[in-house]
C-alpha positions in Angstrom: -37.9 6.8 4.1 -34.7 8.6 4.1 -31.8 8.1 2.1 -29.3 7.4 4.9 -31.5 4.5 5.7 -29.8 1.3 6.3 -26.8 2.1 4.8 -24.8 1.2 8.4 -25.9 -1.8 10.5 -23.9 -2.4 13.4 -24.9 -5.7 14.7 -27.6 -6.2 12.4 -29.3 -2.8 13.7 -29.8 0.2 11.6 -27.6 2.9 13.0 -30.1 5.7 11.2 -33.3 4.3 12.5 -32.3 3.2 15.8 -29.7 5.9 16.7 -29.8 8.8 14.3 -26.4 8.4 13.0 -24.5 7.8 9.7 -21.3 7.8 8.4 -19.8 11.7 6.9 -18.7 11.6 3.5 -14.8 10.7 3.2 -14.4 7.6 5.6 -14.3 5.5 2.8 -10.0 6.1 2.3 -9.8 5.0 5.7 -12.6 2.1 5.6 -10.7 0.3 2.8 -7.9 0.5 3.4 -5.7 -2.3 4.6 -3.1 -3.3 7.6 0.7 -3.1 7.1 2.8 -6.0 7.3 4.4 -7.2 10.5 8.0 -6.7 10.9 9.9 -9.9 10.5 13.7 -11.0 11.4 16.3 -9.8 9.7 20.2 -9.3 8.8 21.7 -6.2 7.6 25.3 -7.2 6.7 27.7 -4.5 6.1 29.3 -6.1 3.4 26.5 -7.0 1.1 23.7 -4.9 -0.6 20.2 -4.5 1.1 18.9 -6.4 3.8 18.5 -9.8 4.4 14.9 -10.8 5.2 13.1 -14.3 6.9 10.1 -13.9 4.2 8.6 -17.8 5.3 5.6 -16.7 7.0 4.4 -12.9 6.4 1.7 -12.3 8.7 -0.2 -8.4 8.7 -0.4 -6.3 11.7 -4.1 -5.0 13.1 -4.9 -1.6 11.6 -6.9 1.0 13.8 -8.2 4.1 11.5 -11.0 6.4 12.3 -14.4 7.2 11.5 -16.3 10.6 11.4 -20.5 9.9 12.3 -23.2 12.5 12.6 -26.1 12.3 14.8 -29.1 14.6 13.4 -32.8 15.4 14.3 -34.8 15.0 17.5 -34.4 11.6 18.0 -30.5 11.4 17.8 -29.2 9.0 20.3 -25.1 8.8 20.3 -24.8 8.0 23.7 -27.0 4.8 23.7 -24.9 4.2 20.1 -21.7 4.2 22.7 -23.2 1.6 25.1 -23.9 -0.4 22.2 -20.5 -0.1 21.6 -19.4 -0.4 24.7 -21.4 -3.9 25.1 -18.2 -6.3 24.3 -15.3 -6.0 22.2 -16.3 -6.9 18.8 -19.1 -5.6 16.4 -20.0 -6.3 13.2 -20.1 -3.4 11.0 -21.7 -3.4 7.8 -21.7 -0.9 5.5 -23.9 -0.6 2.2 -22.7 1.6 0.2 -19.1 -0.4 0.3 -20.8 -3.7 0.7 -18.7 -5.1 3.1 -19.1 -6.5 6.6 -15.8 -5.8 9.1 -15.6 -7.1 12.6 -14.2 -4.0 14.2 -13.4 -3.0 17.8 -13.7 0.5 19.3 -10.3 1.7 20.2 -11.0 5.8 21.3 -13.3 8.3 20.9 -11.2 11.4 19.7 -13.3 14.1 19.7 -17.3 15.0 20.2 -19.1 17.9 19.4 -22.5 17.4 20.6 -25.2 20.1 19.6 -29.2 20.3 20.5 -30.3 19.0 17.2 -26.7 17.8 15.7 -23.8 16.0 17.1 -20.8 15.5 15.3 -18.5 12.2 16.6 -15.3 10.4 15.8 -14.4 7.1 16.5 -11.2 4.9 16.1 -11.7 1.3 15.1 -9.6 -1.4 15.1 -10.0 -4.7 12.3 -7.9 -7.0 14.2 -8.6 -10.1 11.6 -7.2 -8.5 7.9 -8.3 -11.0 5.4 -9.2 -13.8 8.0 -11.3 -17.1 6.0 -9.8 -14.9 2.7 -9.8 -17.5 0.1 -8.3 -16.5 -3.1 -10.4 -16.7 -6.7 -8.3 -18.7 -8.9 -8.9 -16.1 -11.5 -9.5 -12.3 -12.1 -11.5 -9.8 -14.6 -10.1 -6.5 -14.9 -12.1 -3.1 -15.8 -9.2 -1.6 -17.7 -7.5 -2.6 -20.9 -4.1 -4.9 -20.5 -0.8 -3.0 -19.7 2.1 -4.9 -19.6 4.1 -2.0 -18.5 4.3 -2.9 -14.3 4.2 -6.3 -13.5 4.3 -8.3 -9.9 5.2 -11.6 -10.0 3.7 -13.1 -12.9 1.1 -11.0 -13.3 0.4 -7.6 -14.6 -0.8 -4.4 -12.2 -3.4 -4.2 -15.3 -4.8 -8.0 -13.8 -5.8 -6.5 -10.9 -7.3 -3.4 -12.7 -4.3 -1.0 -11.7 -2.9 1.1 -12.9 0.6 2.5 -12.1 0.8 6.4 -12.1 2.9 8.8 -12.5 6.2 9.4 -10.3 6.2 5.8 -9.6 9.3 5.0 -12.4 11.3 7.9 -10.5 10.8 6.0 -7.2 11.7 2.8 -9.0 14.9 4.3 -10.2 16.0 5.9 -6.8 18.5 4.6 -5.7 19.1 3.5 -1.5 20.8 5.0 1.0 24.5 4.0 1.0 25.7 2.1 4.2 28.6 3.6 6.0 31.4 3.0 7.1 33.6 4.1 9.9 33.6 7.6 10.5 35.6 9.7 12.3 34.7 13.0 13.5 36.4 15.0 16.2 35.8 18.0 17.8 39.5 19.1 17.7 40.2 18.6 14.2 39.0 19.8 10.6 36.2 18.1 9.1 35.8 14.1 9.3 37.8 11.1 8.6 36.1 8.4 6.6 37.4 4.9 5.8 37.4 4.2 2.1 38.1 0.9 1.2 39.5 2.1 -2.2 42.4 3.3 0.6 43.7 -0.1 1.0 45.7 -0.8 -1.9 45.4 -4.9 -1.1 41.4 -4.5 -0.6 39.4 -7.0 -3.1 36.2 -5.3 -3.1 35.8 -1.5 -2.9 32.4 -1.2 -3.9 29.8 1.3 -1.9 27.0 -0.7 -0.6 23.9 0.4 -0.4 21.5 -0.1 2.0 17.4 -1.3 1.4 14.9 1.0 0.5 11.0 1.6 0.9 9.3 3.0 -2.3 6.0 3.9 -3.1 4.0 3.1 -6.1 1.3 5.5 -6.7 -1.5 3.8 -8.1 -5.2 4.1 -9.0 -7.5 1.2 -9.2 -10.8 0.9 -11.2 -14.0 -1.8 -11.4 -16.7 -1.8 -13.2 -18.4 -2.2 -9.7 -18.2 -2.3 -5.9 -18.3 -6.6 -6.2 -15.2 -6.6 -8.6 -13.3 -3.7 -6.5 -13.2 -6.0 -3.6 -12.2 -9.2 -5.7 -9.4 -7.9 -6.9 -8.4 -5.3 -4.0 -8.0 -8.3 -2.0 -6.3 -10.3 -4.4 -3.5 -7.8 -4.6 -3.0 -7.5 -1.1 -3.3 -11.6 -0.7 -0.7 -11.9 -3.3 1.5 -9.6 -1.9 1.9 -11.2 1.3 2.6 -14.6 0.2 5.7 -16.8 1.0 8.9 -15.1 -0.1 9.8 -12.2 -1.8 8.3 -10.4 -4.8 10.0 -9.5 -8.0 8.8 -5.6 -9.4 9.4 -5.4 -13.0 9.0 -2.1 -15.1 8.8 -3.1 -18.3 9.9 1.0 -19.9 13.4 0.1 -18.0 13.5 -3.6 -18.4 14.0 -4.0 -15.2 13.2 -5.9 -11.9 13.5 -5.6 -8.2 13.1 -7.8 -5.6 11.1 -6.5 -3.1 8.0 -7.6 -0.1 5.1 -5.4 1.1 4.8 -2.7 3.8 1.6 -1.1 3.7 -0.9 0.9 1.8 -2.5 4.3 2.0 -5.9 5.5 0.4 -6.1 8.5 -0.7 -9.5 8.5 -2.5 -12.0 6.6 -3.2 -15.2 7.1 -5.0 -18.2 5.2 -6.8 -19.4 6.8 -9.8 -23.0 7.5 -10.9 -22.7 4.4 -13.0 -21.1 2.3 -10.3 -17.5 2.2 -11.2 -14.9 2.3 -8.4 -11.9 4.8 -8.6 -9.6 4.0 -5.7 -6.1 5.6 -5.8 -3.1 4.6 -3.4 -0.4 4.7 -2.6 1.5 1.0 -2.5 5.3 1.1 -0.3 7.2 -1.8 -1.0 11.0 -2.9 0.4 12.8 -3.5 -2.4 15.7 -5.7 -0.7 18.9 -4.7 -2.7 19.4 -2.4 -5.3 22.3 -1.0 -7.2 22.7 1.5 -10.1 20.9 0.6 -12.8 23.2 0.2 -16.0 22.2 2.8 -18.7 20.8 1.7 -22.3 20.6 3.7 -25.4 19.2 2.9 -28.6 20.2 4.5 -31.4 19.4 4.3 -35.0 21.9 4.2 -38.0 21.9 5.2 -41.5 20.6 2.3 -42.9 17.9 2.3 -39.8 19.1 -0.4 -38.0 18.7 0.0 -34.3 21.6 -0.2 -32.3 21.2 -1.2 -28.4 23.8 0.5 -26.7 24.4 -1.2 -22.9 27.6 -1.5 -20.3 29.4 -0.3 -22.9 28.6 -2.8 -25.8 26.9 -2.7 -28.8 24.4 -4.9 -30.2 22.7 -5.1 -34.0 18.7 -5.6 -33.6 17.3 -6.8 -36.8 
């Protein structure tokens, strides 16, 4: 019995047995990973922060990502694979080593390299249904120790069994794009004209506004096994796209942004000797309106007292 044995069904049929094919090492990024967000209404109003978004009813867009399959030996068959394929939209796609099931449909065949006793084959597939029938556990277990340094919502990354890496306070702290205003620039003339409202002597408000921003959390999660990887992988992205916006909190700055999902990108994946899932992505969120953060300091005095220095103002911490 070989080893690539029934670790891909399609339709209940082994794809090794009945075809001579399996799955090449690093499809499992593009396997798990999940559909971005749809793009909803929206108002960008030149005289407020950020953007203004209808967050009732987030819905996710189909995701299409691609698949690299060998055919091997004498008996390799990935032409009558492709009329199986080609036998109605919709397949049912099961694969062991991740066990999952995903209904997917072929999209394209991008490339084929087809030898006498090895074929090499890639295929796009599209899951059309993200997270259809999901329903949510009403509580988690986590591989790693608690963190209360990221939190969504009301609960920590750490709940979910992430952890938030390094880079990702940078992006937090990055500040938007600044929304402009009228600009002249003509060809005839030096340089540009620029309207600053700080011109207009009678002007009540000559703040810089600044526009919304995407950001990307790097992140890395672990479970103790391929069961609790896809409990909590899904409860992350199910949380994410419910009702309204999300408020980002790092607790190292104290501070929070409100922000809704994008999309997600794997970048690896792999399942240890002893089972344990390492999964590490990359997480862009829109955080909605943002403005400079203000600065705090602490300091300590003689009789080591700390001093929290903020806006300006001083405050005794006993």
């Amino acid at each position: 019995m070989s080893n690539l044995e029934g670790r891909l069904l399609v339709d209940g049929v082994d794809v090794w047995s009945a075809y001579g094919g399996f799955i090449v090492d690093g499809a499992n990024e593009s396997i798990v990973g999940w559909a971005s967000l749809k793009e909803m209404e929206s108002n960008d109003w030149h005289e407020y922060d950020g953007l203004e978004v209808d967050l009732t009813n987030p819905v996710l867009d189909t995701r299409s990502f691609e698949v690299k399959m060998a055919f091997s030996g004498l008996t390799k068959r990935p032409n009558k694979f492709l009329n199986t394929l080609s036998n109605g939209s919709y397949h049912e796609w099961y694969f062991a080593d991740l066990g999952v099931t995903k209904k997917l449909r072929l999209v394209s065949m991008p490339n084929i390299n087809d030898w006498t006793y090895l074929g090499l084959l890639s295929l796009t597939l599209a899951e059309d249904a993200p997270l259809e029938d999901y329903e949510r556990p009403s509580s988690l277990t986590s591989y790693i120790s608690e963190s209360t340094d990221w939190s969504l919502d009301d609960l920590y990354f750490s709940d979910y069994g992430v952890r938030v890496l390094e880079g990702s306070l940078d992006e937090f702290k990055r500040l938007p794009d600044v929304k402009q205003n009228l600009l002249w620039n003509i060809n005839e003339a030096w340089g540009a004209y620029y309207d600053d409202p700080a011109d207009d002597e009678e002007a009540d408000d000559t703040l810089v506004r600044y526009q919304s921003k995407d950001m990307t959390l790097n992140c890395l999660l672990r479970a103790k096994d391929i069961s609790q990887f896809w409990t909590n992988w899904n409860a992350l992205l199910y949380d994410l796209i419910q009702s309204g916006s999300r408020t980002l909190s790092s607790q190292t700055l104290g501070k929070s942004l409100t922000c809704h999902y994008v999309s997600c990108s794997v970048s690896e994946f792999h399942i240890d000797p002893a089972g344990v899932v390492w999964c590490k992505f990359g997480l862009t969120l829109r955080v909605l309106s943002q403005r400079p953060f203000d600065e705090t300091f602490v300091l300590g005095t003689k009789k080591h007292i700390a001093v929290l220095m903020s806006s300006g103002k001083a405050i005794l911490l006993s």
